[in-house]
VODREN-988031 format. One record per residue: x, z, y of N, C-alpha, C in turn; residue in three letters. Coordinates in steps of 0.2 Angstrom, whole numbers. Example, Ala and Ser with C-alpha at 12.3 -4.5 7.8 and 13.67 -1.06 7.14 Angstrom:
[node [66 39 -28] [62 39 -22] [66 39 -16] "ALA"]
[node [64 35 -11] [68 36 -5] [64 39 0] "SER"]
END
This chain:
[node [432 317 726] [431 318 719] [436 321 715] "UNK"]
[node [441 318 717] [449 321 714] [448 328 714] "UNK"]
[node [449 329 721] [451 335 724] [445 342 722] "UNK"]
[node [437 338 721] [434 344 715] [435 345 711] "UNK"]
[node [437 338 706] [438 338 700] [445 344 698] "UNK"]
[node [450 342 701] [454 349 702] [453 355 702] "UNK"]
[node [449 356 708] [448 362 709] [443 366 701] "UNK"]
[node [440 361 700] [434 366 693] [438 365 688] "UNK"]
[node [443 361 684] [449 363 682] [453 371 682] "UNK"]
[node [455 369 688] [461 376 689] [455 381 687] "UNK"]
[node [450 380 689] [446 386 689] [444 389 683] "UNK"]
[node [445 381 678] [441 384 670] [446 387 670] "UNK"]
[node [455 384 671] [461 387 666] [461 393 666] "UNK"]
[node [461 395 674] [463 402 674] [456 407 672] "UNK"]
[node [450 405 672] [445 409 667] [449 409 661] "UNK"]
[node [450 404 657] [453 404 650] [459 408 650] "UNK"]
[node [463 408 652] [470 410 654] [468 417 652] "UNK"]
[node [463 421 658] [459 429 657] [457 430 650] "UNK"]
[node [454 425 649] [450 426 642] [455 428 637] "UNK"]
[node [461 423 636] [466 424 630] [470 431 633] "UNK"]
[node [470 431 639] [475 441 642] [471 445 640] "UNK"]
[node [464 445 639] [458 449 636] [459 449 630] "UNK"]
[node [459 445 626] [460 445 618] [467 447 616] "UNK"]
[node [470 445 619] [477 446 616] [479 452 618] "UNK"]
[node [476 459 623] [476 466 623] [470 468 619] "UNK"]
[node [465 465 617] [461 468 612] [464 470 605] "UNK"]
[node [468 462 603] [472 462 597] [476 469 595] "UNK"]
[node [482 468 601] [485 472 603] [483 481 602] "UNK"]
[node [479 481 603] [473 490 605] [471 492 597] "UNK"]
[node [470 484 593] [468 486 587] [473 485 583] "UNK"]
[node [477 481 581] [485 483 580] [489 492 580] "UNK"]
[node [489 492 586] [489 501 588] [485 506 586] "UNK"]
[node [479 505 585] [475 512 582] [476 510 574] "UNK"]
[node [476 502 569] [476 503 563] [485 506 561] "UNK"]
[node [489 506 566] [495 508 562] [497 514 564] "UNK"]
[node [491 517 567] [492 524 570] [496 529 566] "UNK"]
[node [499 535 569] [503 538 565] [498 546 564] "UNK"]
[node [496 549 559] [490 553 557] [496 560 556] "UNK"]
[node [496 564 560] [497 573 555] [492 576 553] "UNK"]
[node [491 577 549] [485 581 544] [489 588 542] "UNK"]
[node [484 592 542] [485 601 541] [480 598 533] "UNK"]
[node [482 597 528] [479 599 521] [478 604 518] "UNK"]
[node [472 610 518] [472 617 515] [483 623 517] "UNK"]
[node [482 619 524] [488 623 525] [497 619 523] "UNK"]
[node [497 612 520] [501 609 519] [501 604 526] "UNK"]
[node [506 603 528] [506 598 532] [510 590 532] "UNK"]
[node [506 585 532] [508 579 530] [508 574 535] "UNK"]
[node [510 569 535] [508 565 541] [508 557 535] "UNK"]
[node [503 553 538] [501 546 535] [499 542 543] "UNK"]
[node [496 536 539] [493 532 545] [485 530 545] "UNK"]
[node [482 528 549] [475 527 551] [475 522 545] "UNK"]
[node [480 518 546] [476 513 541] [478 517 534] "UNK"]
[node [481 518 530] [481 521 524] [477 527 524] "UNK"]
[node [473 530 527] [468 535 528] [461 532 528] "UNK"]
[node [462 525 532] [455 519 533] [451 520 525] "UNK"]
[node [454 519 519] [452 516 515] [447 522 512] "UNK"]
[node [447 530 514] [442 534 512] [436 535 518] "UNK"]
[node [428 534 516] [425 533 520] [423 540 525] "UNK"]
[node [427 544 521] [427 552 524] [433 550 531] "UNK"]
[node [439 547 530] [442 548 537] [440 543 540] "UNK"]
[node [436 537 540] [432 532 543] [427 533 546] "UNK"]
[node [424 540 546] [419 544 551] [423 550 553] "UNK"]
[node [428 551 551] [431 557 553] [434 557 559] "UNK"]
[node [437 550 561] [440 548 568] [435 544 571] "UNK"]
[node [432 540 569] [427 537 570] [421 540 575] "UNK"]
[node [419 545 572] [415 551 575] [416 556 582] "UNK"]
[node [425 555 582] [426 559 587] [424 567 584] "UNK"]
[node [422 569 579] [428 575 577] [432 573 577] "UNK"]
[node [434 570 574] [444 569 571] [447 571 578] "UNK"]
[node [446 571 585] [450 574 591] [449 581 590] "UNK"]
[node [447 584 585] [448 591 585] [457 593 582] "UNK"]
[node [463 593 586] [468 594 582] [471 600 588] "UNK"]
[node [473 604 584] [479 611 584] [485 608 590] "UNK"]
[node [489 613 592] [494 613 596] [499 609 596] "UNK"]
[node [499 608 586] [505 604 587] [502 596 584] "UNK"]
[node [497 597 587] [494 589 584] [491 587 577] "UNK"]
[node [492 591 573] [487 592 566] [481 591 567] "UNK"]
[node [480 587 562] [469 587 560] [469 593 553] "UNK"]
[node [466 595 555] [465 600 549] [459 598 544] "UNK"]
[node [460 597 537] [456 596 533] [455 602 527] "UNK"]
[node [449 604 526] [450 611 522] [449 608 515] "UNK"]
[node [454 606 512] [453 604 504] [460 604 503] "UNK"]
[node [461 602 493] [464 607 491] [472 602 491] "UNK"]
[node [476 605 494] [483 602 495] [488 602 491] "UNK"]
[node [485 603 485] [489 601 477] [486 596 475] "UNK"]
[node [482 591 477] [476 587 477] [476 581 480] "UNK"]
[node [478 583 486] [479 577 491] [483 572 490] "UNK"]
[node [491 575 487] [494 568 486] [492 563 481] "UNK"]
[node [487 567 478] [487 561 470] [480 555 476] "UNK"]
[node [477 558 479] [473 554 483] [477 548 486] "UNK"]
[node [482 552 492] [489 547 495] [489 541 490] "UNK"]
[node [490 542 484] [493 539 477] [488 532 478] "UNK"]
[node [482 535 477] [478 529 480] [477 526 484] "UNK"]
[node [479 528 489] [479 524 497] [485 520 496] "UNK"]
[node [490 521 494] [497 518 496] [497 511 489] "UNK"]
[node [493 514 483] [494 510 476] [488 507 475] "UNK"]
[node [483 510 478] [474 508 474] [473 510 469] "UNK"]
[node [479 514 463] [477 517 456] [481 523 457] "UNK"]
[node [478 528 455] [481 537 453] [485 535 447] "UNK"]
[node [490 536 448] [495 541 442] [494 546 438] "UNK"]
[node [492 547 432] [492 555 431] [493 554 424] "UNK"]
[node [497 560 423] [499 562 416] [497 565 412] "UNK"]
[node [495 561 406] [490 568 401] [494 570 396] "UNK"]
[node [495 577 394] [499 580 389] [495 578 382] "UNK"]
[node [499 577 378] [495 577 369] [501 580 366] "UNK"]
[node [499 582 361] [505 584 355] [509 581 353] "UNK"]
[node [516 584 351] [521 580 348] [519 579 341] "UNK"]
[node [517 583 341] [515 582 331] [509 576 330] "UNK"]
[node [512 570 327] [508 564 326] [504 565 319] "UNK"]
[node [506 571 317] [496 572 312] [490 575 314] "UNK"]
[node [492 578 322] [486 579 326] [484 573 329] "UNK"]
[node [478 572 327] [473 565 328] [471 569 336] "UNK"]
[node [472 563 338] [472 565 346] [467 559 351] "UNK"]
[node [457 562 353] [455 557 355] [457 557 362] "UNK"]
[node [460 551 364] [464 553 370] [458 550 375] "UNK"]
[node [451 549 375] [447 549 380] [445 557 381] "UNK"]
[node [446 560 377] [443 567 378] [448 570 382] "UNK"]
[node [454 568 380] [460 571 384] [458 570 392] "UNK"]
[node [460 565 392] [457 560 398] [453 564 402] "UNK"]
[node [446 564 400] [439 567 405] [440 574 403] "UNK"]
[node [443 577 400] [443 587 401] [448 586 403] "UNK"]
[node [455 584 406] [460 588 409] [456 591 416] "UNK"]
[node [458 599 418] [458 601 423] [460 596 429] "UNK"]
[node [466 593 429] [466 592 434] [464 585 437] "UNK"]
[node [463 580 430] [458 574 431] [451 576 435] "UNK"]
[node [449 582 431] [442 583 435] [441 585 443] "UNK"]
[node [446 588 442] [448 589 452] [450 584 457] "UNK"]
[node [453 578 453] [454 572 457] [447 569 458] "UNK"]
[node [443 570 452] [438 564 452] [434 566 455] "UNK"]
[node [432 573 458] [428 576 462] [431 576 469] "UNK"]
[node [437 577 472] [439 574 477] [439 568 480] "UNK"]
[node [440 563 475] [438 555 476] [432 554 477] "UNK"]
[node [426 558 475] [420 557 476] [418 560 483] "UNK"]
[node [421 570 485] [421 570 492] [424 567 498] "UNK"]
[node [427 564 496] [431 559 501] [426 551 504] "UNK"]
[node [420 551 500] [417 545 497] [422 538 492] "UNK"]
[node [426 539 488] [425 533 484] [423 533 480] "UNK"]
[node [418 528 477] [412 527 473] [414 526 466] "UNK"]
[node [419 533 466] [420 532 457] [414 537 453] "UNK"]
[node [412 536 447] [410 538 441] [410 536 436] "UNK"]
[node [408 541 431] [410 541 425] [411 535 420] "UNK"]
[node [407 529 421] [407 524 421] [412 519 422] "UNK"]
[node [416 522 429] [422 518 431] [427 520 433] "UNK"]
[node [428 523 432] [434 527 433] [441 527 429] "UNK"]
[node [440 522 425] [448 518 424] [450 514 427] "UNK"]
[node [447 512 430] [450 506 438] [452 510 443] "UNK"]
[node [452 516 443] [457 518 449] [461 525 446] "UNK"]
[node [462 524 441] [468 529 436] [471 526 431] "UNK"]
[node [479 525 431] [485 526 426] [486 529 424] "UNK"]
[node [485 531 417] [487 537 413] [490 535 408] "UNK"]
[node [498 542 410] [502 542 405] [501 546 400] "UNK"]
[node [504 547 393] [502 550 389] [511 554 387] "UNK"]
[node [511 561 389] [517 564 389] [517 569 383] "UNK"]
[node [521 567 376] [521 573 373] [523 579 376] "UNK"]
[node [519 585 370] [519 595 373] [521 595 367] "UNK"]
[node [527 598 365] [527 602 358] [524 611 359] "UNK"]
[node [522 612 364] [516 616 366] [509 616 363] "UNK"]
[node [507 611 364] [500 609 360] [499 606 353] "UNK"]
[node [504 609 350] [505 605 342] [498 612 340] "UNK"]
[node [498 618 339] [497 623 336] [487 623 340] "UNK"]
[node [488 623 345] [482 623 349] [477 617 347] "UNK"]
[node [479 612 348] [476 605 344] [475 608 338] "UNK"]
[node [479 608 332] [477 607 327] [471 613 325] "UNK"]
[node [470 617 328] [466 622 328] [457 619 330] "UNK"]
[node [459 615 335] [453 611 338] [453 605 332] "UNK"]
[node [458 603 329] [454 598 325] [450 601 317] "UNK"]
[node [453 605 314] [452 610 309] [442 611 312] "UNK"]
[node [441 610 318] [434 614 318] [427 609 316] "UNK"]
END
């Protein structure tokens, strides 16, 4: 009786023993693809990030995911065709959760300045907010101060222009 009981022992351990060399290469496999190193071709700029900091838009979590993403160039780039003055404010959120962006107002503090309108018509807020949308994150017009910090930098450029739009 010893001597079975022994044997169906060693037997569980070294099953278990597999089990844990199994898991502990599993771990290991996903460890190395989340802190993978990414080169991206962005509209002709070249950058490099990582799986996981690229995870967080649903665009590159089908993009590799899918098996396009093995479509890369000679020197290892994934080429994305969007616009690469663009892309780092995106990075901004991947690395921060919130965009940075600077909105210009006038230095002349008798132009009444509604700085929501500044906000939602800057040119280049609206090309963010539209890439963040093609990339899939679920911003709208609704919410979209949860994933932007805006600074407010005087122009003494727009003293003359402002006060022409407020005059109307």
């Amino acid at each position: 009786n010893f001597l079975e009981f022994d044997i169906y022992y060693s037997e569980k351990r070294t099953s278990l023993e597999k089990q844990i060399e199994y898991l502990q290469t599993t771990i290991d496999n996903l460890i190395d693809i989340k802190i993978k190193r990414v080169k991206l071709n962005v509209g002709g700029t070249k950058i490099e990030s990582t799986t996981n900091s690229l995870s967080q838009f649903p665009f590159f979590q089908a993009f590799f995911g899918s098996g396009f993403g093995d479509m890369v160039d000679e020197e290892g780039y994934y080429f994305v065709d969007r616009d690469h003055t663009i892309f780092p404010f995106l990075m901004d959120y991947c690395w921060n959760n919130i965009i940075h962006l600077e909105i210009k107002i006038p230095t002349d503090k008798s132009v009444k300045v509604n700085y929501e309108y500044r906000r939602r018509n800057s040119p280049l807020f609206m090309k963010i907010f539209h890439e963040l949308q093609y990339f899939g994150i679920p911003i709208n017009t609704k919410n979209y101060e949860k994933y932007f910090h805006f600074y407010y930098i005087r122009d003494n450029t727009l003293n003359k222009s402002c006060k022409i739009i407020n005059l109307i």
